[in-house]
C-alpha positions as CSV (number, residue, x, y, z in Angstrom):
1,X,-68.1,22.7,60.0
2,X,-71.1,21.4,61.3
3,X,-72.2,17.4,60.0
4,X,-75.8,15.9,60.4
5,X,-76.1,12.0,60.9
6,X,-79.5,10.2,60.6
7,X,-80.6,6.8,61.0
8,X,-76.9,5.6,61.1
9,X,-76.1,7.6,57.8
10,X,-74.2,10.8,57.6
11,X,-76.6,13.3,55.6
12,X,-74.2,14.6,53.3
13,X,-72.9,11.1,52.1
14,X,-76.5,10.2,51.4
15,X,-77.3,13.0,49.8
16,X,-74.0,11.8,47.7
17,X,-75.3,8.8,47.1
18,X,-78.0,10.3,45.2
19,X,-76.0,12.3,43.4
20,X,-74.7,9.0,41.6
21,X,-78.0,7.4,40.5
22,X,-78.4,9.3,37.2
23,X,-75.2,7.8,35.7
24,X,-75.7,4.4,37.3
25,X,-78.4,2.1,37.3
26,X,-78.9,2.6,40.9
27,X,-83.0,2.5,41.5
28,X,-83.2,0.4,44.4
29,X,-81.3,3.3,46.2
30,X,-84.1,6.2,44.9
31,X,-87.0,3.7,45.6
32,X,-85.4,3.3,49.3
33,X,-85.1,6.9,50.1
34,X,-88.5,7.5,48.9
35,X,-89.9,4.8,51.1
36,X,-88.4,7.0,54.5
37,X,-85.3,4.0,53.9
38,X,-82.7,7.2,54.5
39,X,-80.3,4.5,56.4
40,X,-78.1,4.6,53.1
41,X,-75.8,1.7,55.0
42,X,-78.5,-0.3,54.5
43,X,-78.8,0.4,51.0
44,X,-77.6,-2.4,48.5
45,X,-73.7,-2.1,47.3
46,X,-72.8,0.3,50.0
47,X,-71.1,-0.6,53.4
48,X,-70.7,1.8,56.4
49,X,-68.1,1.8,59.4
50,X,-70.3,0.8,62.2
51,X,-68.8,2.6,64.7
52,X,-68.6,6.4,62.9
53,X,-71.1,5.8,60.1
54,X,-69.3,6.7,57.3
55,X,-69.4,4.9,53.9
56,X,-65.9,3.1,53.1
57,X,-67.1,0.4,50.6
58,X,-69.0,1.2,47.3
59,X,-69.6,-1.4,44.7
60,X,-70.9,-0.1,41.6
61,X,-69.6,-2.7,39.3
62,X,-71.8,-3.2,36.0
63,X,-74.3,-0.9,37.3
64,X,-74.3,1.3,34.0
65,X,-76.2,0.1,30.2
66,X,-73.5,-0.6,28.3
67,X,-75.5,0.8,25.2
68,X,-74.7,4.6,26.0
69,X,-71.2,3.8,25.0
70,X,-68.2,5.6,26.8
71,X,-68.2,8.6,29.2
72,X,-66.2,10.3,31.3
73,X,-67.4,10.5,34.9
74,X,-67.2,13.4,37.4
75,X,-64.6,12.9,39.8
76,X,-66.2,15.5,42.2
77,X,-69.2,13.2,43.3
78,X,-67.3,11.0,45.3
79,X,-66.0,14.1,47.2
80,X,-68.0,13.5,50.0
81,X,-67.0,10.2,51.1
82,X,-63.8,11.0,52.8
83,X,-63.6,7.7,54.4
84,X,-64.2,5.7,51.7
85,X,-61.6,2.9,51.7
86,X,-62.5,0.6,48.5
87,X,-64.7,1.9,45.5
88,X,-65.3,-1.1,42.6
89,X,-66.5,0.6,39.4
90,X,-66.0,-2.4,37.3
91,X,-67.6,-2.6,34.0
92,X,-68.9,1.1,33.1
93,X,-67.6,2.0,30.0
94,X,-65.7,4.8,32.2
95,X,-62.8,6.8,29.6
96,X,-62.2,9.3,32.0
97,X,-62.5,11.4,35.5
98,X,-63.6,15.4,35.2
99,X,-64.4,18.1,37.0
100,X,-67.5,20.1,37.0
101,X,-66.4,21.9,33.8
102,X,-65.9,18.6,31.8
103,X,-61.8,19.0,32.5
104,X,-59.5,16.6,34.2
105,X,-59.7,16.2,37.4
106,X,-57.7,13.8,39.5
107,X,-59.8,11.5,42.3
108,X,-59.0,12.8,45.3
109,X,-60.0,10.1,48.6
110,X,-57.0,10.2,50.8
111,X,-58.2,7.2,52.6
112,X,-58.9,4.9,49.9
113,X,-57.2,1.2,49.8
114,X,-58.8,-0.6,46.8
115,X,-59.6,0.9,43.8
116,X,-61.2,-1.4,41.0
117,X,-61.5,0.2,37.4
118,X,-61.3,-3.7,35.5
119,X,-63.4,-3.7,32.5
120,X,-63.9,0.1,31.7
121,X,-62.4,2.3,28.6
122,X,-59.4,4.1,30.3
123,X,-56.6,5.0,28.5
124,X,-52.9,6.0,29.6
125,X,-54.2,9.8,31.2
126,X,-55.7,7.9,33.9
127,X,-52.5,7.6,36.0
128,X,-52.5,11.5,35.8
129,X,-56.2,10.9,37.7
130,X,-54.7,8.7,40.6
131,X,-52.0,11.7,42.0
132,X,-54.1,12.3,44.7
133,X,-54.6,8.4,46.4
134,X,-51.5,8.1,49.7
135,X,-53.4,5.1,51.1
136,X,-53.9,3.2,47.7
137,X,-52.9,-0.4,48.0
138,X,-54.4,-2.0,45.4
139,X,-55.2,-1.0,41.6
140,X,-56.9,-2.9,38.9
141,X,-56.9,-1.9,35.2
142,X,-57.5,-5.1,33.5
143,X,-58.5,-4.4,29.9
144,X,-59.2,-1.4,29.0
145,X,-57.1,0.5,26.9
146,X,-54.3,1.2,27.9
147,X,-51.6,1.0,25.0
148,X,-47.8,1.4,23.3
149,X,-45.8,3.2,26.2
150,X,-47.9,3.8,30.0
151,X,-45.7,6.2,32.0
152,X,-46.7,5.4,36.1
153,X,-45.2,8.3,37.4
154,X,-48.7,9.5,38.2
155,X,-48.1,6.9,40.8
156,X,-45.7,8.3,42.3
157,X,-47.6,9.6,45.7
158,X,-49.3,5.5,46.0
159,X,-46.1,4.7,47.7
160,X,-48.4,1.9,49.9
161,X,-49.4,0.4,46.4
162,X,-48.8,-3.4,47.1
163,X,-51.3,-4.8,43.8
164,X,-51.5,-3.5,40.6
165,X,-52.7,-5.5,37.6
166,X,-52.6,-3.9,34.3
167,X,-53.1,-7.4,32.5
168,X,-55.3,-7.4,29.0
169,X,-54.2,-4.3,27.2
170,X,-52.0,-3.4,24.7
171,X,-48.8,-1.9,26.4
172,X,-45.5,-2.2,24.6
173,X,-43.6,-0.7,27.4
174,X,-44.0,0.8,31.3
175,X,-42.2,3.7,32.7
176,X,-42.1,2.9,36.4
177,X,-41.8,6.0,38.9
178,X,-38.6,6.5,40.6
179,X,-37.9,8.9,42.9
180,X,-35.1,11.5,43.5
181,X,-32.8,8.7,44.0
182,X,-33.6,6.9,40.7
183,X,-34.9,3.9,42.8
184,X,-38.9,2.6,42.6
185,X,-40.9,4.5,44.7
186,X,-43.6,1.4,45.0
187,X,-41.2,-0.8,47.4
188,X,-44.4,-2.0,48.7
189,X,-45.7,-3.8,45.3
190,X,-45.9,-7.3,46.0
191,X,-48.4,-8.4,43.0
192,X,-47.8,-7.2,39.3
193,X,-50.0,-8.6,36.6
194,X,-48.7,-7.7,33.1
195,X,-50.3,-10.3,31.0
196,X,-52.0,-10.0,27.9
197,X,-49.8,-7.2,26.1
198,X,-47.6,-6.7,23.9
199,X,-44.1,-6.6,25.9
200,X,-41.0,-8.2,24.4
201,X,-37.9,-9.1,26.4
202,X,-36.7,-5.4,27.1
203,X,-39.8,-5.7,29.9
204,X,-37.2,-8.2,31.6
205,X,-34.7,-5.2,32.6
206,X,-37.5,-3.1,33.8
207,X,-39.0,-5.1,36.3
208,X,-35.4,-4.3,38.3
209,X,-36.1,-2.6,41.5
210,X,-39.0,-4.0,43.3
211,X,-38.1,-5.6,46.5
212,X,-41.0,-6.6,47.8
213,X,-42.3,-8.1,44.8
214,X,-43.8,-11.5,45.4
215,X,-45.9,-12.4,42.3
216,X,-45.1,-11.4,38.7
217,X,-47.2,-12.5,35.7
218,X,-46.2,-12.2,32.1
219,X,-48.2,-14.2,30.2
220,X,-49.6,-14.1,26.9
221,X,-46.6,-11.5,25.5
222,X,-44.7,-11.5,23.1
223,X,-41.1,-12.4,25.0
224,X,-39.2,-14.8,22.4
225,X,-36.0,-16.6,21.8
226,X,-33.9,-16.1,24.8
227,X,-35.5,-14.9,27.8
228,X,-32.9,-13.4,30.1
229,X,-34.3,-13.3,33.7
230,X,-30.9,-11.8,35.3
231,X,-32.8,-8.3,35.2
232,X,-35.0,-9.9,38.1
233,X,-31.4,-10.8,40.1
234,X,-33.0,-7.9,43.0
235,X,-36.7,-9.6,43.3
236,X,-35.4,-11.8,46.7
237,X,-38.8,-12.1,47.7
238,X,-40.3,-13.4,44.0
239,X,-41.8,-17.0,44.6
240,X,-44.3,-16.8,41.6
241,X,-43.0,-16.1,38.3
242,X,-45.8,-17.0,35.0
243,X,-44.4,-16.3,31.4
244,X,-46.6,-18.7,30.0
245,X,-47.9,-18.5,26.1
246,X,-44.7,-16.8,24.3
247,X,-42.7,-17.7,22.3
248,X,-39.7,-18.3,24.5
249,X,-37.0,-21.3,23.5
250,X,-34.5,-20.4,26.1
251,X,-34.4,-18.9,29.9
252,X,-31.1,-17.8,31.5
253,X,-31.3,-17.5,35.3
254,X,-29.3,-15.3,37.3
255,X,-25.8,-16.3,38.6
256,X,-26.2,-15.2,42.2
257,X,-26.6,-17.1,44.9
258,X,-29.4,-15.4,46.8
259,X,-31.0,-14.5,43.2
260,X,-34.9,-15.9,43.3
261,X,-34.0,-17.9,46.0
262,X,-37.5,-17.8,47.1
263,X,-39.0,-19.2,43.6
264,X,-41.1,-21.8,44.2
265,X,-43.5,-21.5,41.2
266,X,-42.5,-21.4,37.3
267,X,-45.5,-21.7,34.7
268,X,-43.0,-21.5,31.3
269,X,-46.7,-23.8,29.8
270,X,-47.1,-23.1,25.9
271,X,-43.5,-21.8,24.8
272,X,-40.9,-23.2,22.8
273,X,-38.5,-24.0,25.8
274,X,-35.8,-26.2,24.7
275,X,-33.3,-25.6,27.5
276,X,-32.6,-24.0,30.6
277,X,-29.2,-22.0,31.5
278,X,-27.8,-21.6,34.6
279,X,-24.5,-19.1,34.2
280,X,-22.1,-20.5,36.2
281,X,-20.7,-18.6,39.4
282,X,-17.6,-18.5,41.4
283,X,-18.5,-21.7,42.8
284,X,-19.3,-23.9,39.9
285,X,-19.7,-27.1,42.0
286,X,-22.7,-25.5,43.4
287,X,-24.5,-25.2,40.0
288,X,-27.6,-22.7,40.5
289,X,-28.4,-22.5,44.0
290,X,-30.7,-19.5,43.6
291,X,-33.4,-21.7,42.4
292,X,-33.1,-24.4,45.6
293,X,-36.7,-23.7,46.1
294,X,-38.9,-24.3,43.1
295,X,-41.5,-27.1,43.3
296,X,-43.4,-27.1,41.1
297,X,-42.8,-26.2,37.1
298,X,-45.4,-25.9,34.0
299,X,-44.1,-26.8,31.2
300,X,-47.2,-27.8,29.8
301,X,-48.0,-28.0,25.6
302,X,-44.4,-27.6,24.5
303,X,-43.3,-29.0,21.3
304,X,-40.0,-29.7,21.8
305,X,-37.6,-30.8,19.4
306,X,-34.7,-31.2,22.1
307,X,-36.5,-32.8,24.8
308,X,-33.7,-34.8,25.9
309,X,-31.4,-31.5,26.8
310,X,-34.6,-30.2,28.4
311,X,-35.3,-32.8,30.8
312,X,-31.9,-33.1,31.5
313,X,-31.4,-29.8,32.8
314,X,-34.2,-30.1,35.1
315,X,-31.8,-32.0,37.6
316,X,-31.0,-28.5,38.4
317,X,-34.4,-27.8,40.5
318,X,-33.1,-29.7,43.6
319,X,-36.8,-29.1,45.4
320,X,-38.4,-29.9,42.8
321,X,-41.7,-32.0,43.7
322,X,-44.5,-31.0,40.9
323,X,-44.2,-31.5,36.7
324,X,-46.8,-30.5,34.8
325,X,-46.4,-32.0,31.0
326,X,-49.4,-32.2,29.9
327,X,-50.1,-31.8,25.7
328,X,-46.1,-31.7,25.1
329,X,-44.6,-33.4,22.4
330,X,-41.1,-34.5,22.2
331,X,-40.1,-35.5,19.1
332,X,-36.7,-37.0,19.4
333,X,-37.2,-40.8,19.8
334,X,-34.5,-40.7,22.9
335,X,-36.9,-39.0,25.6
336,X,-38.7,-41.9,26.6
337,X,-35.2,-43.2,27.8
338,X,-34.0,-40.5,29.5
339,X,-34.3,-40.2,33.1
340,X,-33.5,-36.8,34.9
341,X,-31.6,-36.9,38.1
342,X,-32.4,-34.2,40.2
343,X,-30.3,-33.8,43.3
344,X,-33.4,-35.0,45.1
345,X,-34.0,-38.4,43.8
346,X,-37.5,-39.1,45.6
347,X,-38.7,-35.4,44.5
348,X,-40.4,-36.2,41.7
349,X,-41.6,-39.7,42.5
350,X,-45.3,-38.5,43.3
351,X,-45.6,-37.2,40.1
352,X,-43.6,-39.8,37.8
353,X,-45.7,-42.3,39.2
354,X,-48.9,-40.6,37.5
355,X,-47.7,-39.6,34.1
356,X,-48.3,-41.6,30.9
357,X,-45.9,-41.7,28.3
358,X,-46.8,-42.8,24.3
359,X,-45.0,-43.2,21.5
360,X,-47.0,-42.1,18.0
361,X,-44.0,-42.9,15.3
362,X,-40.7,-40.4,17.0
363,X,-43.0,-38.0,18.3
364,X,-43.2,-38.8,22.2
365,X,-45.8,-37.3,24.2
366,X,-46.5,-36.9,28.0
367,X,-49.6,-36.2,29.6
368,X,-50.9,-36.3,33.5
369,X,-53.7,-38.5,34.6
């Protein structure tokens, strides 16, 4: 097939381009062309490969009136760029992709890394929309509405997906893909942002099978009581874990040895922790070795009625060097005297030496300078 190139710009992708400007707010690009400007890599929000040409970056975030309410857009316009590597279409009041005849139609950029759909009006059909993406790497649906149960299995062919953030909706529960082998087909996710929803505890024993995961975030949930985090026993490579802003009271760690043995980050701020568990293994004069690595810990705006047992149970963070109580109350009058010992005396020395303690009747509270 014959391909034209102008002015550093491949024909067909401008003509593309073009194509777009009715359903964005996208004059500068009409005013350029019409000014002999048909260089589209010069145009604003678009980036070219500067050795071949082609477009591999489009930014159309909030480039559509948000007064024409929700839309579905046609998935067949961006057919042209078949080197595009990131497209941002933040904040368009997008519900939906569709073909030419107004049905479903799935995006279909073999190349593409990034995809950034944050602040649009999708709900749980998109994933059937994103079969057709082997090089994806990172997704973003950050409030929208996604809601009750969100089956990934569309994402079953993004087996390179290493980000994927489907924080500020209203998802009760996630199907993840598996493959043939009932294993997670996304061995590559490293980042996984769940907060905002409505998960309860069961979302503990579903996050089970991602070995590569690095950074998990369950904030703002609804996980309560006991909060059992032996279903992330196979997460090796976790080192930051956020469940802050529940309404959790306990956390039990896992038993094994090599279980989040890379933690070095816990943000447990705004819960109703009262006690940490650590079941005990073959070796019980080893304690909880898995956790030999955390160093630093939120437990910042607790109101804790035990806070004695809390801060005692803190002597099992060896590493730890960072203690973030700021707005916690304690209200049994024996905290100010207790003193945890973790193994590592001089861990916590930086940070002891900064924090004021004061005493209002039994309630005790700490705070950070």
């Amino acid at each position: 097939m014959f391909v034209s190139q102008s002015s550093g710009c491949w024909e067909e992708e401008r003509v593309a381009l073009l194509q777009l400007t009715p359903f964005f707010n996208l004059q500068d690009w009409v005013e350029g062309d019409q000014q002999n400007n048909s260089d589209c890599c010069q145009w604003e929000r678009v980036e070219c490969n500067n050795s071949t040409g082609r477009v591999i970056t489009l930014d159309l975030e909030s480039t559509r009136n948000p007064e024409l309410g929700e839309w579905h857009l046609n998935a067949s316009l961006f057919s042209a760029f078949e080197q595009l590597e990131w497209l941002r279409l933040w904040g368009n009041s997008i519900s939906g992709f569709v073909d030419n005849g107004g049905l479903d139609k799935p995006l279909r950029l073999r190349n593409l890394e990034i995809l950034d759909l944050a602040y649009n009006m999708f709900n749980n059909d998109i994933f059937l929309s994103l079969n057709a993406l082997p090089s994806l790497k990172f997704l973003d649906l950050f409030d929208n509405r996604l809601n009750e149960t969100v089956d990934l299995q569309g994402l079953d062919s993004c087996k390179n997906l290493e980000n994927l953030d489907l924080s500020h909706n209203q998802i009760e529960k996630v199907i993840f893909p598996k493959g043939l082998d009932k294993l997670s087909t996304l061995t590559k996710l490293e980042f996984l942002g769940l907060g905002g929803n409505m998960f309860n505890n069961d979302i503990l024993l579903s996050i089970n099978d991602f070995p590569s995961l690095i950074y998990l975030d369950l904030s703002d949930n609804r996980l309560n009581e006991t909060a059992d985090l032996q279903g992330l026993d196979s997460s090796k490579n976790l080192m930051d874990l956020v469940l802050r802003n529940n309404q959790i009271e306990k956390v039990v760690f896992p038993k094994g040895l090599d279980s989040l043995n890379n933690l070095s980050y816990l943000d447990m701020g705004f819960n109703d922790i009262e006690n940490f568990i650590f079941p005990k293994g073959n070796d019980e004069t080893k304690g909880c070795t898995g956790l030999r690595k955390l160093k630093t810990l939120d437990l910042s705006g607790l109101n804790v009625i035990n806070g004695s047992s809390l801060l005692q149970s803190l002597g099992s963070f060896p590493s730890l060097k960072t203690l973030y109580l700021s707005s916690s109350k304690f209200s049994d009058s024996t905290t100010n005297r207790v003193i945890f010992n973790p193994r590592n005396s001089n861990s916590l020395a930086d940070v002891l030496a900064k924090q004021r303690l004061w005493s209002n009747g039994d309630t005790v509270e700490w705070g950070v300078w």
